[in-house]
N, C-alpha and C positions, 0 to 999 in steps of 0.2 A: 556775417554772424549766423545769417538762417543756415547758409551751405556749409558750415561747418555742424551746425546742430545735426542737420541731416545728416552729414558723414557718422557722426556722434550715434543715432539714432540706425543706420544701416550698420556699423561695427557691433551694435548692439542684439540687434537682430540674426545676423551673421553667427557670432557666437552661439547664440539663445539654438537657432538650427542648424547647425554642423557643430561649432565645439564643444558641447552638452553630451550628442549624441557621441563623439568622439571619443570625448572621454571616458562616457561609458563603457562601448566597444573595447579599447584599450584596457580600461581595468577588467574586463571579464575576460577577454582573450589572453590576458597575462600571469591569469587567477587558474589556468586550465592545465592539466595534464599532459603534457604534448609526447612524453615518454611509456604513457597507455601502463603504467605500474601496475595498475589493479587488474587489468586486461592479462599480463602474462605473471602475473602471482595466483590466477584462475585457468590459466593455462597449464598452468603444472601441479596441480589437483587430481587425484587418481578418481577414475567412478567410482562409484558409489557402490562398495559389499554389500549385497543381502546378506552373507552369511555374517554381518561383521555384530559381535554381540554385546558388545560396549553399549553401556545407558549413558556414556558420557557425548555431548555434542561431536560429530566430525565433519571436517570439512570434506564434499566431493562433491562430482559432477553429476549429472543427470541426461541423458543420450536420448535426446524425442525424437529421430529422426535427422528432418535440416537444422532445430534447434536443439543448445547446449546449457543447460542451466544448472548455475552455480546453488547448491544446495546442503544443509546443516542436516544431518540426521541421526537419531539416537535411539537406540533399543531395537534395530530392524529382526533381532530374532524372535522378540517377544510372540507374544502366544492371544492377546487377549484382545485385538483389535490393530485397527492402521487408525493413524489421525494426520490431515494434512491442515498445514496453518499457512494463510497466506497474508502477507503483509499487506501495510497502506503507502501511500504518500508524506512522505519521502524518505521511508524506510526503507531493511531489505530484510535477510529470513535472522539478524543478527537481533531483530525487538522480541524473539524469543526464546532466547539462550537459558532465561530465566525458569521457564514452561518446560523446554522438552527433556530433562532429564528427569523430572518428577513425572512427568506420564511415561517415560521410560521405562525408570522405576515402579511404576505401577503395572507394568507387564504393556507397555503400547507398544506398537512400533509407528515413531513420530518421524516426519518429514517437513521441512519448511524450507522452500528454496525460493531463492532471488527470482523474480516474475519477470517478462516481457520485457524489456526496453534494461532494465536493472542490470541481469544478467549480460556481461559480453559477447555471450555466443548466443546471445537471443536477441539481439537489438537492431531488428529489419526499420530501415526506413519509409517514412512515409505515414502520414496520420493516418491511413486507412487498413491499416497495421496492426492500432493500437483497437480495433473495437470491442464490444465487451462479448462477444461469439469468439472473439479470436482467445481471448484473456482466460475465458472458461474452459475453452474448448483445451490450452495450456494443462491445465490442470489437470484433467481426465486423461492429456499423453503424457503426464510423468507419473499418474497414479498406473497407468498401463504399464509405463517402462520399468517402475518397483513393485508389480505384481501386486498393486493392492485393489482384487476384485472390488469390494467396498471399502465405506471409510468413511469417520469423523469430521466435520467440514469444520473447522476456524477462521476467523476472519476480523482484519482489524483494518478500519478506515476505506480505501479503496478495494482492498482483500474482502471486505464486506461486502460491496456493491457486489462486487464478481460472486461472490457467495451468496448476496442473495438473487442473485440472475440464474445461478446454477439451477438454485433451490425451485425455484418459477419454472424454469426451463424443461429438467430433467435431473428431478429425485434418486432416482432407482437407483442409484450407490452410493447415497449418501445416508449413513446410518441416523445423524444426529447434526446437529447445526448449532451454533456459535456467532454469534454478533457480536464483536467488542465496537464502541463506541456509534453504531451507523442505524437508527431503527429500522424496519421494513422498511421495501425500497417506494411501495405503495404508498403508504403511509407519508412519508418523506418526502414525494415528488407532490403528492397534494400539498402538505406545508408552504412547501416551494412554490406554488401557485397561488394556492390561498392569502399566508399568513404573512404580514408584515415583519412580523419577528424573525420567519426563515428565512424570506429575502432575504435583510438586511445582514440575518448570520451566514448567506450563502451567496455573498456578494463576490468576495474574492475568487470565484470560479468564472466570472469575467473577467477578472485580471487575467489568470494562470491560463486561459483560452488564447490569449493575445499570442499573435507572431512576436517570436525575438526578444520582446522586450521582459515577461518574466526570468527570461534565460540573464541577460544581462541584468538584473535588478540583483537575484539572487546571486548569480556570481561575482557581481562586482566585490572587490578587495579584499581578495581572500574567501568571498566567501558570508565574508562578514553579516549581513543579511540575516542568512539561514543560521548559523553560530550563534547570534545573540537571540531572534525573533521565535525560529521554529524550532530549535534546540536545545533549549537554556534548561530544558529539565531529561533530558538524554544524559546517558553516562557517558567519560571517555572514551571508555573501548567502540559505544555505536557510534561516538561521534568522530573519530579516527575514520570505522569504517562507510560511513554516507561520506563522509569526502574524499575518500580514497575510490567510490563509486563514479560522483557526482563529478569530481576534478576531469574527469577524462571527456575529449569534446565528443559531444552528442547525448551521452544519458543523463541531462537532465535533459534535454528534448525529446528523449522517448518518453522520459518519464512524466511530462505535462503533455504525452501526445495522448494519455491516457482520459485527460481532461479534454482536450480539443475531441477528438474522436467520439467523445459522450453525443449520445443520440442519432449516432448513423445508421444504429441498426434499431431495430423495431423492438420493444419491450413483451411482454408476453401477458394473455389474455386473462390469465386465470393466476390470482395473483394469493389464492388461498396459502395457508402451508398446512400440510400434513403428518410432521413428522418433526420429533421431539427438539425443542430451538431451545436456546437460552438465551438472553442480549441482557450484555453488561455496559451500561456507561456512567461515565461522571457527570455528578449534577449541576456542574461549573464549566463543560463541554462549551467551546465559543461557537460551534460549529453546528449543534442540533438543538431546536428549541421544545417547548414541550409541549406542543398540537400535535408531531408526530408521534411523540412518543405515549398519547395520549389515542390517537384516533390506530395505532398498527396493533391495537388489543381486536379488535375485528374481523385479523384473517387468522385466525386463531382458534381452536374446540378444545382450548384446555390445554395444550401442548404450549404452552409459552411460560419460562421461568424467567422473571427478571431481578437482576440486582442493581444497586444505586448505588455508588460509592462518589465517598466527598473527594473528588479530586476533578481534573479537567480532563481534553482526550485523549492522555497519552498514556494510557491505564497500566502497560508494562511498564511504562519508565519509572511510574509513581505508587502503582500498587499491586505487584507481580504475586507477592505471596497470596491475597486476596483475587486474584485474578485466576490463575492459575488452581487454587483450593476450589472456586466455583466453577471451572471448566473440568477439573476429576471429578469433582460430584455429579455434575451431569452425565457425563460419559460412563462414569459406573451405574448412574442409575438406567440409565438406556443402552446399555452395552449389549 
């Protein structure tokens, strides 16, 4: 009786470590793109016209050199300024399709392209790939490769971080600045130390740190995960294109390389800002609590415009006309 409990007891065990992890394996590796669809539908995307005068979104490429990024641009003959918008986690330049034909129309000429790891022809391996020098430094080669000397900085969720690392780092071409959902990054990482409240709302960036297994969590069956969890308020068409990115193996591993890579490089001294910001979030946001958005009024002389809107942080998916109407007010007023 006992040697049978045991057997009972080792089958059980057995299971619990190999056919748990097994099965996950299996459903994520079976969940994946193995045909790279999204990879050669961005393959055959022309560059990107300067001369091209349409206010309506187009798809094209972007030429930085070694890297190729997939990128949405509208109004490039305008007259009245450049504005670049960079996405978050686990977006791509598709959470502003809403935005850039109204700054178009307002005379911009707008750019939002797939970043680092997102893009196919930008997605180098290796965590030390992904750091937030590399991410920035992105940025400034594709505003170089569409001739835009200066320019309007956007930013939403991780598009923030990097925006406001830029902003810390090196101003000098950025006309105007944009926060959607992320406060100062000052401001923010105190929270993260201090406040129990931010902890606890900034816990999951231990998870998405983890080898393998947020990859497997969120691919697992279908996908299912991200579908119901992180996108249940995304439209179809974004939610078509995050899995037509994500399905293909490796970019959602560049794209949590972005998370893992947090903190390899050195943060900057002088954490002032200078130059005209706005920061929009929701007041229902699970992700920022209100110590930061309380103590980032500090690095500030008056140059800070904030709006609150009742929604959580996916502020294009939930309130784009109100988003987008406070991003042209700023931009005309500091243009």
């Amino acid at each position: 009786m006992l040697k049978r409990l045991l057997k009972i007891v080792v089958a059980v065990v057995l299971v619990l470590v190999i056919g748990v992890p097994l099965i996950a394996w299996l459903g994520s590796y079976f969940s994946l793109d193995r045909d790279y669809a999204h990879t050669e539908a961005t393959a055959s995307l022309e560059v990107c016209s300067l001369q091209n005068p349409s206010n309506d979104v187009t798809l094209c490429l972007i030429e930085t050199g070694s890297l190729t990024f997939r990128a949405r641009v509208a109004g490039l003959s305008g007259t009245r300024g450049n504005v670049m918008l960079l996405h978050g986690f686990p977006e791509s330049s598709v959470m502003y399709e809403a935005m850039m034909p109204v700054l178009a129309r307002a005379g911009f000429r707008v750019i939002a392209f797939d970043q680092r790891g997102y893009s196919p022809g930008a997605r180098p391996e290796g965590i030390d790939a992904y750091t937030t020098d590399k991410l920035g430094a992105d940025v400034y080669a594709v505003a170089d490769a569409v001739g835009f000397d200066d320019f309007h900085l956007i930013g939403h969720d991780w598009g923030a971080a990097v925006g406001w690392l830029m902003v810390f780092e090196n101003a000098s071409r950025i006309r105007t600045w944009t926060s959607l959902s992320i406060p100062h990054m000052g401001a923010y990482a105190a929270a993260i130390a201090e406040d129990p409240d931010q902890q606890e709302r900034s816990a999951y960036v231990g998870f998405f740190r983890m080898p393998f297994v947020p990859e497997m969590v969120f691919s697992f069956n279908g996908f299912r995960a991200m579908r119901n969890m992180v996108y249940a308020e995304h439209s179809e068409e974004a939610l078509a294109e995050y899995m037509s990115i994500f399905s293909e193996p490796g970019a959602l591993t560049a794209a949590l390389n972005w998370y893992r890579a947090s903190g390899l490089t050195a943060g900057s001294d002088n954490l002032d800002v200078d130059i005209p910001t706005a920061f929009i979030w929701g007041k229902h946001d699970a992700v920022v609590g209100e110590l930061s958005l309380k103590n980032q009024r500090r690095y500030f002389d008056g140059n800070l415009t904030e709006l609150e809107l009742d929604t959580g942080h996916w502020l294009m998916e939930t309130h784009p006309r109100e988003v987008t109407a406070a991003v042209l007010l700023h931009l005309e007023k500091n243009n």
